[in-house]
N, CA, C and O atoms as a printed pandas DataFrame, in Angstrom:
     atom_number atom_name residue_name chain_id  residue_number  x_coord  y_coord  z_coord
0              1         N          UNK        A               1    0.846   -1.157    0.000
1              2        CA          UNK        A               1    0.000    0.000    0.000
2              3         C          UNK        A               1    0.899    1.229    0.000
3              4         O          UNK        A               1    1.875    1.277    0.748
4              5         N          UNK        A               2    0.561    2.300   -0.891
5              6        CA          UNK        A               2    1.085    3.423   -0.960
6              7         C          UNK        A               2    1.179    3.959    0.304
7              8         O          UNK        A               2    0.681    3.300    1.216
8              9         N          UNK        A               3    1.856    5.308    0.633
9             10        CA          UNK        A               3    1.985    6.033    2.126
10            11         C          UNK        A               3    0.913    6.505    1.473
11            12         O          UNK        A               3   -0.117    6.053    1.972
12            13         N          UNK        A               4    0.670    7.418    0.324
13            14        CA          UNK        A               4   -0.617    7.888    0.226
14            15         C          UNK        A               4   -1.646    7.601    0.575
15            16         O          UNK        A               4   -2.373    8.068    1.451
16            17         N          UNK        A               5   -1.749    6.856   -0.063
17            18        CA          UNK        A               5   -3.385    5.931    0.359
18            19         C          UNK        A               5   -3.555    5.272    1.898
19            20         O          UNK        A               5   -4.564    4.906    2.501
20            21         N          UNK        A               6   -1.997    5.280    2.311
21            22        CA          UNK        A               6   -2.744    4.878    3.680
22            23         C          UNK        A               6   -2.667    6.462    4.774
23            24         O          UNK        A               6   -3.121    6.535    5.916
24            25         N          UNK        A               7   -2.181    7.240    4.241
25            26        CA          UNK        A               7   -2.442    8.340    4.705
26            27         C          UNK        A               7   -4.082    9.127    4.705
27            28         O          UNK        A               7   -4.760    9.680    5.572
28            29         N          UNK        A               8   -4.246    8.853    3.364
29            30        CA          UNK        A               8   -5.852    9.364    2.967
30            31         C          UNK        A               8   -6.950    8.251    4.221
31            32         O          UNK        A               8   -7.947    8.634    4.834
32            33         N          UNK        A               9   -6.294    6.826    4.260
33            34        CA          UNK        A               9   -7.631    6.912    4.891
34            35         C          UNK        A               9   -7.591    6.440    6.370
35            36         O          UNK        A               9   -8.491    5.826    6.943
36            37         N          UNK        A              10   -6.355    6.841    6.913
37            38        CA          UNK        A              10   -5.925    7.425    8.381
38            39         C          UNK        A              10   -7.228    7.852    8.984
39            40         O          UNK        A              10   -7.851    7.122    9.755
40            41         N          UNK        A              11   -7.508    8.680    8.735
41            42        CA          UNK        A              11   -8.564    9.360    9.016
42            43         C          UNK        A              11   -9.933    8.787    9.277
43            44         O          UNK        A              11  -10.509    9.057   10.331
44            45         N          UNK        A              12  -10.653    7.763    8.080
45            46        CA          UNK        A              12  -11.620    6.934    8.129
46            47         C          UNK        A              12  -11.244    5.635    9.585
47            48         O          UNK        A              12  -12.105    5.199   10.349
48            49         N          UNK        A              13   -9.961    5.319    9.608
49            50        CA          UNK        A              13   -9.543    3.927   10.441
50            51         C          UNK        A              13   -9.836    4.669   11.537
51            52         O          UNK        A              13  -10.556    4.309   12.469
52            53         N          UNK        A              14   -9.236    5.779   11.414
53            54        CA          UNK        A              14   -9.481    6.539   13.161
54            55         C          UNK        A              14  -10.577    6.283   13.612
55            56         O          UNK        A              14  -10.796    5.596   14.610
56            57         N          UNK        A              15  -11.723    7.046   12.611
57            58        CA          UNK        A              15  -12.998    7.727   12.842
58            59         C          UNK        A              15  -13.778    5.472   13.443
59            60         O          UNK        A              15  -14.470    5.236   14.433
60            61         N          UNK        A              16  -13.481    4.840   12.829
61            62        CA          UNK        A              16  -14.148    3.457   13.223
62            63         C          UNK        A              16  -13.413    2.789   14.292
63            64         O          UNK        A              16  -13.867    1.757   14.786
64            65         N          UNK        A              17  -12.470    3.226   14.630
65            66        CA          UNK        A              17  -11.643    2.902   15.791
66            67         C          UNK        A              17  -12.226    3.404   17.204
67            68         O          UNK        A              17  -12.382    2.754   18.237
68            69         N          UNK        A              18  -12.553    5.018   16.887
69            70        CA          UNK        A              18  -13.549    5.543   18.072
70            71         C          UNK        A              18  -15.072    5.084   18.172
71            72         O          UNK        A              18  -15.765    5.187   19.185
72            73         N          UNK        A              19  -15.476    4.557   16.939
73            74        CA          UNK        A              19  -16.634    4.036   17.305
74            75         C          UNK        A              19  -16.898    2.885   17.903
75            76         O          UNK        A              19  -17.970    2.679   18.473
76            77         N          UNK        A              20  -15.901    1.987   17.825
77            78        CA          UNK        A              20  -15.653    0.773   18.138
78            79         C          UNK        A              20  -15.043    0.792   19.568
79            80         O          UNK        A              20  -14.808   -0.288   20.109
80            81         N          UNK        A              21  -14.770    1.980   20.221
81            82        CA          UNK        A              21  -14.384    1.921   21.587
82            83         C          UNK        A              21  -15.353    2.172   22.005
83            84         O          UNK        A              21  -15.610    1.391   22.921
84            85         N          UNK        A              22  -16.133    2.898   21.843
85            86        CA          UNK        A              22  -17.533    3.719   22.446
86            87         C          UNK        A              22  -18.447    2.411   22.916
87            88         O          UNK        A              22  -19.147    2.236   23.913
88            89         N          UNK        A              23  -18.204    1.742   22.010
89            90        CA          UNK        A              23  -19.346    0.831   21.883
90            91         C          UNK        A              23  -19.617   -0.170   23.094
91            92         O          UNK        A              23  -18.820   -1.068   23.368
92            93         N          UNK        A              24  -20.693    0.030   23.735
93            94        CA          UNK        A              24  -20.922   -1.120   25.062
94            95         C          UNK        A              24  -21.759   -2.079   24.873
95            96         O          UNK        A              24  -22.435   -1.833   23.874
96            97         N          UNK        A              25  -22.127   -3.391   25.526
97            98        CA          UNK        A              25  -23.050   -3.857   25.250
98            99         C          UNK        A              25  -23.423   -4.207   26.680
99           100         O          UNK        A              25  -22.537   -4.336   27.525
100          101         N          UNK        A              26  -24.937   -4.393   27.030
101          102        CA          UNK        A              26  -25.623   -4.477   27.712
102          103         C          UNK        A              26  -25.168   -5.707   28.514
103          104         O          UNK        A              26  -24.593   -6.621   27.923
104          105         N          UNK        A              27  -25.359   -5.755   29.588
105          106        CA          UNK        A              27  -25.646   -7.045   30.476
106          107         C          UNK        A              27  -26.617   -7.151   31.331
107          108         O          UNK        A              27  -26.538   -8.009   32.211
108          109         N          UNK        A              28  -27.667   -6.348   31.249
109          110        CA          UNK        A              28  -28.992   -6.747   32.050
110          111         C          UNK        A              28  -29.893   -7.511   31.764
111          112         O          UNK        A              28  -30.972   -7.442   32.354
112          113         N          UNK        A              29  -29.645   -8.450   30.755
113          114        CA          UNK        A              29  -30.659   -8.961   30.213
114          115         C          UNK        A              29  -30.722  -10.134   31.394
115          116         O          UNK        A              29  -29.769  -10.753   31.868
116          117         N          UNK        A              30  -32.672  -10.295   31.850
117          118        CA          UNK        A              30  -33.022  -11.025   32.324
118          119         C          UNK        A              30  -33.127  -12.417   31.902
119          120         O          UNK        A              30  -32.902  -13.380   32.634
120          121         N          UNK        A              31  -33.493  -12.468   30.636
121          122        CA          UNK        A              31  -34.126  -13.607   29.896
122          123         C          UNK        A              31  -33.786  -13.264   28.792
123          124         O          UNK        A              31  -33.919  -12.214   28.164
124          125         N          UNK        A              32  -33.023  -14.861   28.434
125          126        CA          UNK        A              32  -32.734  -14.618   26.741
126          127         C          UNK        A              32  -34.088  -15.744   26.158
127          128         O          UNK        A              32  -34.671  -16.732   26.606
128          129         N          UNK        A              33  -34.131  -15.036   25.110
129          130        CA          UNK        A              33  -35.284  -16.131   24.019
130          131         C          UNK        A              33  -34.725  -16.574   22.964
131          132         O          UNK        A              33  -34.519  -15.835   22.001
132          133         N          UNK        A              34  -34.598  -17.062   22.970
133          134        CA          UNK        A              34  -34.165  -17.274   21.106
134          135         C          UNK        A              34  -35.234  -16.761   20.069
135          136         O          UNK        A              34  -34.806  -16.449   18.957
136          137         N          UNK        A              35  -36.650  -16.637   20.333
137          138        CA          UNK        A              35  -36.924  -16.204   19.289
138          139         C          UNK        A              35  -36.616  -14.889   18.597
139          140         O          UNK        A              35  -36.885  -14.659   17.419
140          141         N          UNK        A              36  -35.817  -13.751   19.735
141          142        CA          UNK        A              36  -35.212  -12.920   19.130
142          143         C          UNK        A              36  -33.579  -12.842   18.565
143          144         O          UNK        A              36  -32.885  -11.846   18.360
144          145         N          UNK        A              37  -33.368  -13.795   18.456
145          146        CA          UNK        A              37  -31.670  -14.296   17.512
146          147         C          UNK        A              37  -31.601  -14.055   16.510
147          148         O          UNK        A              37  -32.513  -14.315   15.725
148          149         N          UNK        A              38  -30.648  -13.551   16.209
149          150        CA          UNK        A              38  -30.418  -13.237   14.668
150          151         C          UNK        A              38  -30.451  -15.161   13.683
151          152         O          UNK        A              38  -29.867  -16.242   13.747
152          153         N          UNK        A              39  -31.696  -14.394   12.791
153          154        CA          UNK        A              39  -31.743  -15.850   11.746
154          155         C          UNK        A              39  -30.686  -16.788   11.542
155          156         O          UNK        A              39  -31.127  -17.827   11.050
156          157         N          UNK        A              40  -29.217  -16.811   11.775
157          158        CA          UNK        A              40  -27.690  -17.992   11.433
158          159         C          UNK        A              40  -27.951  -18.453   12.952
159          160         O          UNK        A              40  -28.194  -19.607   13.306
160          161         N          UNK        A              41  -27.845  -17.247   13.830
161          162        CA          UNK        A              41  -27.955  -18.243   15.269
162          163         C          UNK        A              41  -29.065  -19.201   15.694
163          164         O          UNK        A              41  -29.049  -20.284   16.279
164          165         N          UNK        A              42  -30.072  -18.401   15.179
165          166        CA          UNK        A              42  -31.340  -19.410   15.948
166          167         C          UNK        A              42  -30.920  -20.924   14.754
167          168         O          UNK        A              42  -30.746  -21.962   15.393
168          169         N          UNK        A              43  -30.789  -21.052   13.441
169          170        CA          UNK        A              43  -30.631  -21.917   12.901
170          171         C          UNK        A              43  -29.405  -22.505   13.481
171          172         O          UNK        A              43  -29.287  -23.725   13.364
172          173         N          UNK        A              44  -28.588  -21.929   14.012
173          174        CA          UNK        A              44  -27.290  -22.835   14.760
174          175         C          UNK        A              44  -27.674  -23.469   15.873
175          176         O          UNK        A              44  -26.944  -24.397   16.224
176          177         N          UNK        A              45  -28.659  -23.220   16.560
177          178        CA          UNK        A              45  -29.281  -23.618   17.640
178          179         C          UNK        A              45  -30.256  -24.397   17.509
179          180         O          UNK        A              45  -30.294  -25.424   18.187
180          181         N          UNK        A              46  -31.329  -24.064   16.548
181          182        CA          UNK        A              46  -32.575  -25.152   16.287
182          183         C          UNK        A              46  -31.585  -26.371   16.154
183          184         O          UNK        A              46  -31.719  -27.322   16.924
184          185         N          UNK        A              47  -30.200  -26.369   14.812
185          186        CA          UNK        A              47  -29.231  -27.588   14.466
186          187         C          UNK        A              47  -29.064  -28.170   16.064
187          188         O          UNK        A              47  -29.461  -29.323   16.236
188          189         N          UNK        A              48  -28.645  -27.633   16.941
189          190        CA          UNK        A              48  -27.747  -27.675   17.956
190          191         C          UNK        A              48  -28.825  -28.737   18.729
191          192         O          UNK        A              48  -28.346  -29.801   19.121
192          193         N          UNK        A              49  -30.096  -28.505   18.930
193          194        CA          UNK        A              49  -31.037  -28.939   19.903
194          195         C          UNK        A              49  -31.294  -30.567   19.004
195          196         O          UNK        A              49  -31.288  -31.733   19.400
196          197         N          UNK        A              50  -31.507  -29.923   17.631
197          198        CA          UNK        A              50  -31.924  -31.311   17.271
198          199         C          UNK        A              50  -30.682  -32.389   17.427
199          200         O          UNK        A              50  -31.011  -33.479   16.959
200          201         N          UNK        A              51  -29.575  -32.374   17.869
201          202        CA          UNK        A              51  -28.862  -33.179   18.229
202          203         C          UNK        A              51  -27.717  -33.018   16.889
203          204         O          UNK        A              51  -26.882  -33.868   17.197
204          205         N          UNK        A              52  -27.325  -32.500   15.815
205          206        CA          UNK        A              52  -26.706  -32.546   14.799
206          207         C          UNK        A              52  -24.954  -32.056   15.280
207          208         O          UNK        A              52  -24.511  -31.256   16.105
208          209         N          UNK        A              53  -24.483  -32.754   14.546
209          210        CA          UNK        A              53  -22.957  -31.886   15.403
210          211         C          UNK        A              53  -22.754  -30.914   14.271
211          212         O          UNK        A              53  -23.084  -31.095   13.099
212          213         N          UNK        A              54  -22.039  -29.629   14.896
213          214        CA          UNK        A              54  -22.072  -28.706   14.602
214          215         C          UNK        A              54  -20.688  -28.795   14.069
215          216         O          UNK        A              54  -19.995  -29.687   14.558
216          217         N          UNK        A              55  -20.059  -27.896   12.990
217          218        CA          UNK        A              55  -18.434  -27.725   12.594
218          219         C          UNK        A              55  -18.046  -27.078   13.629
219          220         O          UNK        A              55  -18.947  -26.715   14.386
220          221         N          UNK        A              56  -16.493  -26.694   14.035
221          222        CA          UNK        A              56  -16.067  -25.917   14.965
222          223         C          UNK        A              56  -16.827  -24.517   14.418
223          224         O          UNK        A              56  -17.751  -24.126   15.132
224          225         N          UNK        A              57  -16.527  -23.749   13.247
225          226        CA          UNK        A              57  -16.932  -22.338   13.459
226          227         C          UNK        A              57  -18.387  -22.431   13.458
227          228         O          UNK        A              57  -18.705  -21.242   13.487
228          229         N          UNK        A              58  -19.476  -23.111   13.443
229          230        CA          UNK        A              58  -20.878  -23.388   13.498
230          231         C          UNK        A              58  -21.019  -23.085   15.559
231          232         O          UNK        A              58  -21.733  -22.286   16.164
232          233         N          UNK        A              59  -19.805  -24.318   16.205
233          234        CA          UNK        A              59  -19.773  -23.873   17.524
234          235         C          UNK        A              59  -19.363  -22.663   18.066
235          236         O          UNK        A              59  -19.825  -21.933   18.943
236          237         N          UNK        A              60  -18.510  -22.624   17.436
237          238        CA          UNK        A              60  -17.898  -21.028   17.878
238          239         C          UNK        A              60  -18.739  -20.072   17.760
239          240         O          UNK        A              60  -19.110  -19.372   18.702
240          241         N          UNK        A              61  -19.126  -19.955   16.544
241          242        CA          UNK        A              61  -20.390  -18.602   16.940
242          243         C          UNK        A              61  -21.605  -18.627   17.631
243          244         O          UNK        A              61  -22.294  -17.640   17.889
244          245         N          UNK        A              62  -21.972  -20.402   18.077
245          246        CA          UNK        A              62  -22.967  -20.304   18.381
246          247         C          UNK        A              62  -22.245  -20.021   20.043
247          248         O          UNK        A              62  -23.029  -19.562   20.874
248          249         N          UNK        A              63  -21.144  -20.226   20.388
249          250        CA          UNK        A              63  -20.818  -20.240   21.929
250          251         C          UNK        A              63  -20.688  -18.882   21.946
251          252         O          UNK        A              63  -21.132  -18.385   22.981
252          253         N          UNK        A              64  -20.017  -17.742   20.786
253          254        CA          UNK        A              64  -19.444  -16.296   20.791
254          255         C          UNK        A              64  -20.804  -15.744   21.132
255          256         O          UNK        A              64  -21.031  -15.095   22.153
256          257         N          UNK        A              65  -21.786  -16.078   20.115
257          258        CA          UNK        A              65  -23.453  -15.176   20.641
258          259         C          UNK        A              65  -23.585  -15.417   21.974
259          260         O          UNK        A              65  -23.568  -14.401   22.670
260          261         N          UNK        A              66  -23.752  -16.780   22.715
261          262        CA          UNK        A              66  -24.423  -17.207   24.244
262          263         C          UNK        A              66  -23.650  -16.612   24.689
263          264         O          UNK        A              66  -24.207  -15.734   25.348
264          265         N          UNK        A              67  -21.655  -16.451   24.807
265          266        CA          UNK        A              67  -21.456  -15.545   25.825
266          267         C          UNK        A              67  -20.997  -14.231   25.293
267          268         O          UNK        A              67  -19.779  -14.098   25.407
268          269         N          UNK        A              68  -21.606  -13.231   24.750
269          270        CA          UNK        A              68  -21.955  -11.824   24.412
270          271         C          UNK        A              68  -23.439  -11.645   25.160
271          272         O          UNK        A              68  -23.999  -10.550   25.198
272          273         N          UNK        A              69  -23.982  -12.805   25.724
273          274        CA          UNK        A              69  -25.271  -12.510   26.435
274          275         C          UNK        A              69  -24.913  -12.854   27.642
275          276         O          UNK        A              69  -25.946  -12.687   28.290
276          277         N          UNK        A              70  -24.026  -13.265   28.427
277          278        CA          UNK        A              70  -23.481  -13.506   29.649
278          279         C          UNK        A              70  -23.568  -14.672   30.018
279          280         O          UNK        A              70  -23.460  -15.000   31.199
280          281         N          UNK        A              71  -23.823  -15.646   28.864
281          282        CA          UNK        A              71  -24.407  -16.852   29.881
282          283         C          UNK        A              71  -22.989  -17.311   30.582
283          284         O          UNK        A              71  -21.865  -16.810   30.540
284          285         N          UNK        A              72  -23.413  -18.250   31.116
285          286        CA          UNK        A              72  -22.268  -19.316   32.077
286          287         C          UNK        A              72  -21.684  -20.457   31.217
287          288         O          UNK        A              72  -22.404  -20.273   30.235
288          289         N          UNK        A              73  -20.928  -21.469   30.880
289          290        CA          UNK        A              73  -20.818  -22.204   30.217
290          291         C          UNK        A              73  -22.556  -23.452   30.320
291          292         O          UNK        A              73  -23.416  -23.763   29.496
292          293         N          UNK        A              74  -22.326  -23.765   31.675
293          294        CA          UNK        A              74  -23.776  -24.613   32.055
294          295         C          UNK        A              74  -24.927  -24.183   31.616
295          296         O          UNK        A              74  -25.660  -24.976   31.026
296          297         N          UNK        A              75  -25.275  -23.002   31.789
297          298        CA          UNK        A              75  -25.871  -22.138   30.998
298          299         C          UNK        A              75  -26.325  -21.891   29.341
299          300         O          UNK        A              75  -27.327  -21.336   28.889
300          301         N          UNK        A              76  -25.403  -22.406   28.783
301          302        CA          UNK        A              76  -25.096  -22.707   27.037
302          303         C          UNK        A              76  -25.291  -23.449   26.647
303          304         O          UNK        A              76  -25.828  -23.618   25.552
304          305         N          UNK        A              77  -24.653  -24.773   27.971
305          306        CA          UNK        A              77  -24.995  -25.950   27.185
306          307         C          UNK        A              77  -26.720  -26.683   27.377
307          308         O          UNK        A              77  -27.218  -27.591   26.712
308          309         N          UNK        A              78  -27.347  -25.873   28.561
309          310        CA          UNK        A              78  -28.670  -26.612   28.845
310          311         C          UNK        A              78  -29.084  -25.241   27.335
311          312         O          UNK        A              78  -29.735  -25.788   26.445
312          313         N          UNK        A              79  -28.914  -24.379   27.172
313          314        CA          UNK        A              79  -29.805  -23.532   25.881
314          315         C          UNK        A              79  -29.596  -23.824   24.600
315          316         O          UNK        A              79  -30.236  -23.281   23.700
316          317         N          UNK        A              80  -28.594  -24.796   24.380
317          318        CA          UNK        A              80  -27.946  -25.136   23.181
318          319         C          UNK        A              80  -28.275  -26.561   22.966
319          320         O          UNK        A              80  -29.057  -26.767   22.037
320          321         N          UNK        A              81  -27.871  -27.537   23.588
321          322        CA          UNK        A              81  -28.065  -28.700   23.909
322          323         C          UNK        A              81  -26.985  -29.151   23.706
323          324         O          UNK        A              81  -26.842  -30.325   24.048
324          325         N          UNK        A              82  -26.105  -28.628   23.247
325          326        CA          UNK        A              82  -24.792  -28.627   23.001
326          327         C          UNK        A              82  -24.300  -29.727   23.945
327          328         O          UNK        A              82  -24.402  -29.466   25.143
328          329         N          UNK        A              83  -23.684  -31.143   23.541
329          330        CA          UNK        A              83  -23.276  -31.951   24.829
330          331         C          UNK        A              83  -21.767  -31.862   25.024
331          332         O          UNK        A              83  -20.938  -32.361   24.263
332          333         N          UNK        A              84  -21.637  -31.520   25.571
333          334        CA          UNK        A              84  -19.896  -31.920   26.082
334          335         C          UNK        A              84  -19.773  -32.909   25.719
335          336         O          UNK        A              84  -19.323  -33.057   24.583
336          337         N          UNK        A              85  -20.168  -34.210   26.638
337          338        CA          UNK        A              85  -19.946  -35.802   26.129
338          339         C          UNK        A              85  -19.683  -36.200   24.816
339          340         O          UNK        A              85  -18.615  -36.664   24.419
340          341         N          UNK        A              86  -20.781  -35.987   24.096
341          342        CA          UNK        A              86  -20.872  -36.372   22.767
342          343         C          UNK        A              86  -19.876  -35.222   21.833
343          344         O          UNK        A              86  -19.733  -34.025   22.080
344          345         N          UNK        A              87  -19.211  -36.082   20.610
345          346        CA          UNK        A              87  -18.570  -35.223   20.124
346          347         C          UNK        A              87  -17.355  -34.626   20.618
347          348         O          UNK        A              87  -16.439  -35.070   21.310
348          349         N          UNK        A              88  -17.554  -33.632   20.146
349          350        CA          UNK        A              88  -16.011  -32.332   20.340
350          351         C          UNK        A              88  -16.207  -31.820   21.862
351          352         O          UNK        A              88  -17.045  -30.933   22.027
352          353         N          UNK        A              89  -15.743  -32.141   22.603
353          354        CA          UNK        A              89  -16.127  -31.047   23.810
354          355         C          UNK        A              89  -16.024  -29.330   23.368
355          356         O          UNK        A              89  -15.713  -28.789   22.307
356          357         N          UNK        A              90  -16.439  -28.781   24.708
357          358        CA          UNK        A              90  -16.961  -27.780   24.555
358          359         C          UNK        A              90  -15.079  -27.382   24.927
359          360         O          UNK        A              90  -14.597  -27.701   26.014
360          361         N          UNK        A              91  -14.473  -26.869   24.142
361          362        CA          UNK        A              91  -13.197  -26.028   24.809
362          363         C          UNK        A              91  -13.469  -24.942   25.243
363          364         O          UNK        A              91  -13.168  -24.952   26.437
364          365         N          UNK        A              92  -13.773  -24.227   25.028
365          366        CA          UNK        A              92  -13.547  -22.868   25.399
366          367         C          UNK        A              92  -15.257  -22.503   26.022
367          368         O          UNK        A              92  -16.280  -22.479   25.337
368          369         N          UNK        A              93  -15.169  -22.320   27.095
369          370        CA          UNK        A              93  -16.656  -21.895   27.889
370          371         C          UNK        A              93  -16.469  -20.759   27.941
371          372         O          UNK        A              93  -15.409  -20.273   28.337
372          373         N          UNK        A              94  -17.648  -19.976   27.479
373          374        CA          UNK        A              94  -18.151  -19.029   27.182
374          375         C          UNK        A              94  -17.527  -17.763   28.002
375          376         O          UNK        A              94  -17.736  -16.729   27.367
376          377         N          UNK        A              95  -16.867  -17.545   29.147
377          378        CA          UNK        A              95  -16.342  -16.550   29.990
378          379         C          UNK        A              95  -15.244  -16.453   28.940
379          380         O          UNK        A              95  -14.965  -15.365   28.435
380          381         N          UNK        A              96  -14.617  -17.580   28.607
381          382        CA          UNK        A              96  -13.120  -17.408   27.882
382          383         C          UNK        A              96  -13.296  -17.348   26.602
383          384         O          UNK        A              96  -12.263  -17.572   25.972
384          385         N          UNK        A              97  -14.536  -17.056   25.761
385          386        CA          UNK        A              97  -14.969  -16.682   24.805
386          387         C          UNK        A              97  -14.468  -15.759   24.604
387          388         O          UNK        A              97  -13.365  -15.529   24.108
388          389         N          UNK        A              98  -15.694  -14.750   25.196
389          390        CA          UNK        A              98  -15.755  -13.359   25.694
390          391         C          UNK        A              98  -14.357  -12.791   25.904
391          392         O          UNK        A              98  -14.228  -11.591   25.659
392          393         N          UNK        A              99  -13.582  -13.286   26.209
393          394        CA          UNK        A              99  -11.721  -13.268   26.146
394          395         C          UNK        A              99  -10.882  -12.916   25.342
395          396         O          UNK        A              99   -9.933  -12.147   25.193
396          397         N          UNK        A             100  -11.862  -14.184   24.526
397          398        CA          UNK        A             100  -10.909  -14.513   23.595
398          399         C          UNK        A             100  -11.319  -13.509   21.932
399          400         O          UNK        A             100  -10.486  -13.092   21.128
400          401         N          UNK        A             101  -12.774  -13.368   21.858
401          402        CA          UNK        A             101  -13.188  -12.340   21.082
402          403         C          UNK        A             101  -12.858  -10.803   20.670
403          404         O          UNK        A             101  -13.732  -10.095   21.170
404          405         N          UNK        A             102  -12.427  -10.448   20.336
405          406        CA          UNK        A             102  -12.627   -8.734   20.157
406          407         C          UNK        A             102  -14.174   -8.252   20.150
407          408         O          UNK        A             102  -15.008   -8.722   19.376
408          409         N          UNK        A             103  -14.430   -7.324   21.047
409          410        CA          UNK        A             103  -15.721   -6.246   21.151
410          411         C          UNK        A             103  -16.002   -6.345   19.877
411          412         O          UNK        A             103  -16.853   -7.205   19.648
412          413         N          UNK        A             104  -15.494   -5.631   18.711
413          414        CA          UNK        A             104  -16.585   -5.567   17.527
414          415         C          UNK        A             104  -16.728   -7.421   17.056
415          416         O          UNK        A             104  -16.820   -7.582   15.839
416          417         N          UNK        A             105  -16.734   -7.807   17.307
417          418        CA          UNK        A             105  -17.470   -9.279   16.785
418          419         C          UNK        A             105  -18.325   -9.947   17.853
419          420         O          UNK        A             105  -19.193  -10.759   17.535
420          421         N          UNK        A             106  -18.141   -9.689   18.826
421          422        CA          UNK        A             106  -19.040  -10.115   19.960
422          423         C          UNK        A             106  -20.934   -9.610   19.595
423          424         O          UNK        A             106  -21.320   -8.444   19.504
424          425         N          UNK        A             107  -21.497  -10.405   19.501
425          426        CA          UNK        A             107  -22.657  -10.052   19.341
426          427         C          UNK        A             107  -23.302   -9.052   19.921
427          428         O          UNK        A             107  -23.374   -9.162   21.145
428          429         N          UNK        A             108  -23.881   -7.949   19.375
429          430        CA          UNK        A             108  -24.825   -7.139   20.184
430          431         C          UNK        A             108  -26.164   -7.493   21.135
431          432         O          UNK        A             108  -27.343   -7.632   20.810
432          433         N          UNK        A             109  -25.639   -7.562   22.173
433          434        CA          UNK        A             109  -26.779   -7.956   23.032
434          435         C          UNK        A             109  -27.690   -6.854   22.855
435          436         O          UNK        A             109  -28.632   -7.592   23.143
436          437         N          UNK        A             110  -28.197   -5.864   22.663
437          438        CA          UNK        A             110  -29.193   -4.946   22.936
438          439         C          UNK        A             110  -30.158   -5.486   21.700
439          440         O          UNK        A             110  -31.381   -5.504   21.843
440          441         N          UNK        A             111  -29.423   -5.988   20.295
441          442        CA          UNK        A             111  -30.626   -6.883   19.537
442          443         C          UNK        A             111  -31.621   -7.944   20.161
443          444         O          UNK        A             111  -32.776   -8.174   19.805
444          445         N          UNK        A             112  -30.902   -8.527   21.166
445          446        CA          UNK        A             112  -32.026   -9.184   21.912
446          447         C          UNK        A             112  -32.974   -8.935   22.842
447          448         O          UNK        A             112  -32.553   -8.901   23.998
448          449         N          UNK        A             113  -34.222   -8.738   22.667
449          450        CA          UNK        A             113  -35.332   -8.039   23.358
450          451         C          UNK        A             113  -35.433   -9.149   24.609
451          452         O          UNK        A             113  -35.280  -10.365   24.494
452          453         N          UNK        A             114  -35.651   -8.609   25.502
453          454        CA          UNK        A             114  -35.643   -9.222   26.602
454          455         C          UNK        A             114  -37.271   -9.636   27.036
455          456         O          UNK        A             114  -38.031   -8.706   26.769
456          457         N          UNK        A             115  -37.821  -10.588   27.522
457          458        CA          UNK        A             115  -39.391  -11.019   27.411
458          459         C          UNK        A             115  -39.937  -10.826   28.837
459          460         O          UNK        A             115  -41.117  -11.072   29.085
C-alpha cells in the first residue's frame, strides 16, 4: 500500500476505531429467548437442539453469541443442547470466549429483546 493511500484513509480507520471503543453492550438482560436471535444463530441452535454436530466455526459462533449474552458455560450448554460428552467437547466456555473475542465481533446484546 502506498503512504498515500494509507495516509488518505488514516482518518476513516481513526474515525471506526472511536466508534468501536464507544461501543458497550448491555448485560442486564433477564431472559434470553431465542426467538429474538439473529436468523444464522437461531438456525445454529434449532441444528444444535436437534442433536446434529455442529463444525467448529458453526460452535464457535454459536458459543461467541451465548457468551456476548453472559451466559455461564452450564448455561449454554442446557440452551444449546450442546453436549460436552458427545462429540467435540466444549473447549472454550463461554467466559473465555468473551476473552478470547474482540468487542466488535461479539454479538450485540441490545438486539435481543428481553421477554
Amino acid at each position: 500500500m502506498s503512504d498515500d493511500l494509507a495516509d488518505e484513509l488514516e482518518a476513516e480507520i481513526g474515525d471506526l476505531r472511536d466508534l468501536l471503543a464507544d461501543r458497550s453492550v448491555r448485560s442486564d438482560i433477564e431472559v434470553v429467548d431465542p426467538d429474538y436471535f439473529p436468523p444464522c444463530i437461531a438456525r445454529l441452535l434449532e441444528r444444535a437442539r436437534a442433536g446434529e454436530e455442529l463444525d467448529p466455526h458453526g460452535r464457535f459462533s454459536l458459543l461467541a453469541f451465548l457468551a456476548g449474552l453472559n451466559l455461564e458455560a452450564d448455561e449454554a450448554v442446557a440452551l444449546s443442547g450442546l453436549d460436552p460428552a458427545r462429540g467435540r467437547p466444549l473447549r472454550l466456555p463461554p467466559r473465555r470466549v468473551r476473552r478470547a473475542v474482540p468487542a466488535a465481533v461479539v454479538p450485540d446484546a441490545r438486539r435481543v429483546r428481553p421477554v
